[in-house]
N, C-alpha and C positions, 0 to 999 in steps of 0.2 A: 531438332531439325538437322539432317544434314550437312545442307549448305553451310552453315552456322558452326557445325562443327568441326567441319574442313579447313573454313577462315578461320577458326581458333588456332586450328592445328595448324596450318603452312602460314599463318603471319607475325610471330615470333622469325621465321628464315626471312619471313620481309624485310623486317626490319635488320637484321643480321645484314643483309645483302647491302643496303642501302646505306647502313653507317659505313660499311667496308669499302662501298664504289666511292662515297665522299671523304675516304680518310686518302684516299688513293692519290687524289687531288684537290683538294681544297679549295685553292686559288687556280686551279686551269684553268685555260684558256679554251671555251668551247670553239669560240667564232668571234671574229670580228662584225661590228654594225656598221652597214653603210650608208650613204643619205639616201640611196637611193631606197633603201627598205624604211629609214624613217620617213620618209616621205611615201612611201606607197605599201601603208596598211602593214608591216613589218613582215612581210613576204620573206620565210624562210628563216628567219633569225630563231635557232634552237635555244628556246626558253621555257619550256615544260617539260615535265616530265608523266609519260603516258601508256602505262603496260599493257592496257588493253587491248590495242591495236597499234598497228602502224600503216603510211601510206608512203608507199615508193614509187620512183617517177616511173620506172618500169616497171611494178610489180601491180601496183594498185593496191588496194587492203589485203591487208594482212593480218588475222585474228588470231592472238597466243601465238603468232608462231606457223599457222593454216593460210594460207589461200583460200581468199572467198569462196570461188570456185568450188574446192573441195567440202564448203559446207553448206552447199544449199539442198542438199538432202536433209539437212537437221533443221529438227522446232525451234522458235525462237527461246523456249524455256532454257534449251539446254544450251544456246548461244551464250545466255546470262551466266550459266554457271561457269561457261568457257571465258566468259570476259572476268569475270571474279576468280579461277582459279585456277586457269592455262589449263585448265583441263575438261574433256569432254563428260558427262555425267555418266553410270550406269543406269539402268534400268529402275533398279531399287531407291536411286537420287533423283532421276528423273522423277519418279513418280511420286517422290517426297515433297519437291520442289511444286509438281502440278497441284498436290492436296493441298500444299500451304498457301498457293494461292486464288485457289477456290474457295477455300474457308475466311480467304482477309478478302473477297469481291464484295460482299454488301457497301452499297455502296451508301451515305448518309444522307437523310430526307434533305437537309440544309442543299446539299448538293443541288436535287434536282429543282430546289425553291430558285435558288440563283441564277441557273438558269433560262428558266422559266419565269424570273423579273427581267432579263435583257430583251428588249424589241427583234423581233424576227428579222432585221435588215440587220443585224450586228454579223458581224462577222464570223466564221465558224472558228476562226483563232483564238478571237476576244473568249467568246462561249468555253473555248478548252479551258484556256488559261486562268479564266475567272475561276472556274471549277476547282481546277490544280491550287488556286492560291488561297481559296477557303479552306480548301482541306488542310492548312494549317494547323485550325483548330486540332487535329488529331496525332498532332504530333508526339512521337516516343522522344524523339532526339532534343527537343526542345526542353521537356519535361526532367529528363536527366540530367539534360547539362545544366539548370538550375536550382536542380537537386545536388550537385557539387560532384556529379560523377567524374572518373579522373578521367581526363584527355584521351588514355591510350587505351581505352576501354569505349569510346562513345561511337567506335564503328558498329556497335552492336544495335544500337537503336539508330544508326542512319540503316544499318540493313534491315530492320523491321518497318521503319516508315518508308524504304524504299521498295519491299515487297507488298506494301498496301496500296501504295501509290500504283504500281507495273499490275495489281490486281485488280485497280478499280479505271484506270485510266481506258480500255478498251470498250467497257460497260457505257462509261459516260461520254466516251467520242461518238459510238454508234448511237445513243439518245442523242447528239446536236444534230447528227444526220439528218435522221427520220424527223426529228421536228424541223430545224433549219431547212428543211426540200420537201417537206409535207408528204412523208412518207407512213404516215400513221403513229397510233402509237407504240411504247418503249415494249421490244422483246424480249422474254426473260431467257436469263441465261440456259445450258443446256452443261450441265456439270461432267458430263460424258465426254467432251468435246475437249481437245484440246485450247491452250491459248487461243492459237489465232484461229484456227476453225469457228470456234467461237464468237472471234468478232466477225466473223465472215458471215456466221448466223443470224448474230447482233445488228447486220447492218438492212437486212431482210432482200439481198443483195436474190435474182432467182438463180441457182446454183444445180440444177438436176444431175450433172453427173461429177459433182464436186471439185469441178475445177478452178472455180473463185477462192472455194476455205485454201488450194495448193496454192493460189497465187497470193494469197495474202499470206501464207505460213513463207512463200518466200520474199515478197515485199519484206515481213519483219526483220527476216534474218538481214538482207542485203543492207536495209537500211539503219541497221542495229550500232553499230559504232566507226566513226572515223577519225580516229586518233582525236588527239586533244586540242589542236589547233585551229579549228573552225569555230564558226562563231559561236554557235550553242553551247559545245562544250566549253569553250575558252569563259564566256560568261559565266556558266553553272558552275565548273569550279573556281572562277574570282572567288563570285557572292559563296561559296558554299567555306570559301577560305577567310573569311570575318566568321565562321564558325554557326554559320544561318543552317536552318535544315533541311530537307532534301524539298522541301512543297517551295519557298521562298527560293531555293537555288533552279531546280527546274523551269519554274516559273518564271526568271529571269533569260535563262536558256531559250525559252520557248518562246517569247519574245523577238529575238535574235532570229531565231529558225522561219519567221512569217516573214523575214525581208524579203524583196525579191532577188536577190542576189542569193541567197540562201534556200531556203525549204522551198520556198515561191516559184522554184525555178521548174518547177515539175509540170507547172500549169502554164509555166509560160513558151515551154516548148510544145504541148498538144495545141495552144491559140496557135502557135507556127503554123503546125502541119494540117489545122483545118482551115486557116487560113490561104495557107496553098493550094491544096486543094478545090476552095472557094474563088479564088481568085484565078484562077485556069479554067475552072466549073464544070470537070468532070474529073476521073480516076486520070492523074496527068502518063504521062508515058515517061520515058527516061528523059529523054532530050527533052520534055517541057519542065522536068523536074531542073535538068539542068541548064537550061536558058534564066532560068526563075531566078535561080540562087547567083548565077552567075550577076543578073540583075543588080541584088543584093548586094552584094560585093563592090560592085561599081560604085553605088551608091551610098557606099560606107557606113554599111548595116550589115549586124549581125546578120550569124543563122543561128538558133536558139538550138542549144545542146549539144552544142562543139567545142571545146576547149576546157582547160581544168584548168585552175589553181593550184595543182600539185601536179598531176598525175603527167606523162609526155606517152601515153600508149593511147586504146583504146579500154574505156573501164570497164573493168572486169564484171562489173554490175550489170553493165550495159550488155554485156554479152549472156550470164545469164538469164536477161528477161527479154531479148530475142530469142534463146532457143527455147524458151516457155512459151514465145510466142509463134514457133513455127510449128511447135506440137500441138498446142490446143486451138490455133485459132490462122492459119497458113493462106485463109482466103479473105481475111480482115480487109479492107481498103485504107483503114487507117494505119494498120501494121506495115501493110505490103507501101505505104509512104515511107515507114522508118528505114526499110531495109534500101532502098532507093536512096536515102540520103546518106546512108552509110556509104552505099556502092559509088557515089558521086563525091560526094561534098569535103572529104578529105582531101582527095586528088587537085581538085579547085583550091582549095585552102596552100597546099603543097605551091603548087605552082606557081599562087600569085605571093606566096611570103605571108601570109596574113595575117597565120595568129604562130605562137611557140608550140601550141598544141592542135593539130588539125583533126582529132581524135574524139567520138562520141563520148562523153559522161552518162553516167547514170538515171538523168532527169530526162535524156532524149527516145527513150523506152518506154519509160513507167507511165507516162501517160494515157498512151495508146492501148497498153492494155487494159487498165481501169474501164477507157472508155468504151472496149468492144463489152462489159460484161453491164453496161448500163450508168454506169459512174460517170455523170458529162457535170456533174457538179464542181468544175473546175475548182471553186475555194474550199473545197473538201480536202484537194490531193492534202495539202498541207499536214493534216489532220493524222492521216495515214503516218507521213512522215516522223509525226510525231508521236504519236505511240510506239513505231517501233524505235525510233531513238532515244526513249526513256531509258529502252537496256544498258544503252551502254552509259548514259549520262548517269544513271545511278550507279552504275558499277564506278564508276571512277571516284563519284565523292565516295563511297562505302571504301576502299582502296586507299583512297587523299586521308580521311581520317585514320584509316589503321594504321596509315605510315606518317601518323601528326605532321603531314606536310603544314608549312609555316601559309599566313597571311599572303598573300599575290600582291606584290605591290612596286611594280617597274619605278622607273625614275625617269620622267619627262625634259624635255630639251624646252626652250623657246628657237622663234628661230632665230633671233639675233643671235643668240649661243653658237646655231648653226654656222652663224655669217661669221659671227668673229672665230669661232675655232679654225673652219675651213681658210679663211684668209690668214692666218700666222699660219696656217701648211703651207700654203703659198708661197709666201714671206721666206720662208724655211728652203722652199725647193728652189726658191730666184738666187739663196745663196752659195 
């Protein structure tokens, strides 16, 4: 394969690179820790290490090196190979990469048994996850490493269980679908078909002039990696660093990604705008959009899918799937909300102090478009989300293992610790 043989070839320089950055400084000093970060979720405290991506206050994601932006012309296949190997695939890798996983999508009977013992009111989270964490049984990486394979060798079978996982994971989201919303039975796959074209078929979504299979070829990319400090990934490579395999670490990850704070957030910004909507009880006009929010505001309530936890612009995500939606769909009622609260709710936010970020995210979008093309299954979006974050959540552990990163394991405070440290600084500055 390929892929396979590229990470042979550039991770010997990995590893090279990596001993050299830390001979460099040993003992530096990255950053100091505040109370205010221990105390609120360690906001910012540089403690991973994550090549995949990165996310800047002004840049937004950054992938190998790219700007989003510059890659939403590309399939999500060749995203993966850009998160595993800074580099874009040719033609000949691309399509080596597509063969290998068409050939690892069978998906196993066990699979759809388990699903199909959960009660139809489960949730379509519970329904992935359960999925992803049977599939255990089929693990390479697990098999090897108790076969005594050496350490610096076991990236090979986390990249084999992680291209079986990224093969069969879109198969069996589109089966919770169609059964979880009584959309009939499972559609077989179509081998012709790209990745996510495929689950665009998968999902029996009606598509005539194939602008869902583009919207989900860009969903995947957009939502494919965001560096290693959010919750999914921060979880997935913990568990994946006690040396667990890609099914136990994702599955941990995914987990994380249903909070509403997290993955959740996608569903809970289309409740916003149909709620607005609903609550005005027709298509509002600008100044009902803005008496609304302003409302809001007064009343020390959000507006859903405004502010980031990293970013201080507007996200560049957010801006791709607005002009996806000015091209395919310009007369939406749901879309032509977003763009109104883009044109408003910043301005609002600015003036009265609100938030540090008065700037659309990513989740203030994606909703709106799902829902123009028949997707109102709101505990779906989730689902979406998570498929395409498999790319990158597996690229990191396959990465974590080839460069034997160590065990994750911070060192916890009490807060008395807290009380008595800070009072001898006290103590100290009174003399």
């Amino acid at each position: 394969m390929i892929l396979r043989d590229k990470l042979a070839e550039i991770i010997p320089g990995l590893r090279k690179e990596a001993n050299e950055v830390f001979a460099m400084g040993p003992n530096a000093v990255i950053n100091e820790v505040t109370t205010e970060q221990l105390f609120g979720g360690m906001r910012g405290i540089k403690s991973l290490i994550c090549d995949t991506s990165e996310v800047g206050l002004d840049t937004g994601l950054i992938i190998r090196g790219i700007p989003i932006l510059e890659l939403t012309d590309k399939l999500p296949e060749e995203i993966f190979y850009l998160l595993l190997t800074g580099e874009l695939p040719d033609n000949e890798a691309l399509e080596d990469l597509q063969w290998e996983l068409r050939r690892r999508s069978d998906v196993p009977f066990y699979v759809w048994n388990t699903i199909n013992a959960l009660p139809m009111e489960t949730h379509p989270m519970v329904m992935l996850n359960s999925a992803v964490l049977v599939m255990e049984n089929e693990s390479f990486f697990r098999k090897r490493y108790d076969e005594g394979m050496p350490k610096d060798m076991l990236w090979e079978p986390m990249l084999w269980d992680s291209l079986n996982l990224i093969a069969r994971i879109p198969i069996i989201a589109a089966y919770i679908y169609r059964r979880k919303f009584n959309k009939g039975p499972r559609i077989n796959s179509d081998n012709k078909l790209d990745w996510a074209a495929n689950y665009a078929r998968l999902l029996g979504v009606e598509d005539p002039d194939g602008s869902f299979a583009d919207l989900m070829r860009l969903y995947m990319v957009l939502h494919s990696d965001h560096e290693g400090g959010n919750v999914s990934a921060m979880a997935t490579q913990t568990i994946n660093s006690a040396l667990s395999d890609v099914y136990f670490s994702v599955s941990g990850g995914l987990n994380g990604l249903a909070g509403p704070l997290h993955g959740l957030a996608n569903q809970e910004c289309l409740r916003f705008i149909i709620k607005l909507r609903d609550d005005i009880g027709h298509t509002p006009s600008d100044n009902e959009v803005r008496e609304y929010c302003i409302n809001l505001l007064n009343n020390k309530r959000v507006i859903a899918g405004y502010g980031h936890a990293v970013l201080r612009v507007t996200d560049p995500r957010f801006t791709a799937f607005v002009e996806f939606g000015k091209k395919h769909l310009p007369d939406d009622e749901i879309f032509g909300i977003v763009n109104q609260l883009f044109n408003i709710v910043p301005k609002l936010l600015i003036e009265g102090g609100k938030a540090k970020d008065p700037w659309p995210n990513v989740d203030a979008a994606s909703g709106s478009l799902l829902f123009h093309y028949g997707m109102t299954e709101y505990e779906y979006y989730t689902v979406l989300f998570s498929v395409s974050r498999v790319l990158g959540l597996a690229a990191q552990l396959i990465l974590n293992r080839a460069l034997n990163r160590p065990i994750i394991r911070p060192k916890s405070v009490t807060t008395q610790w807290i009380k008595k440290t800070l009072g001898a600084k006290k103590q100290e500055e009174k003399k």
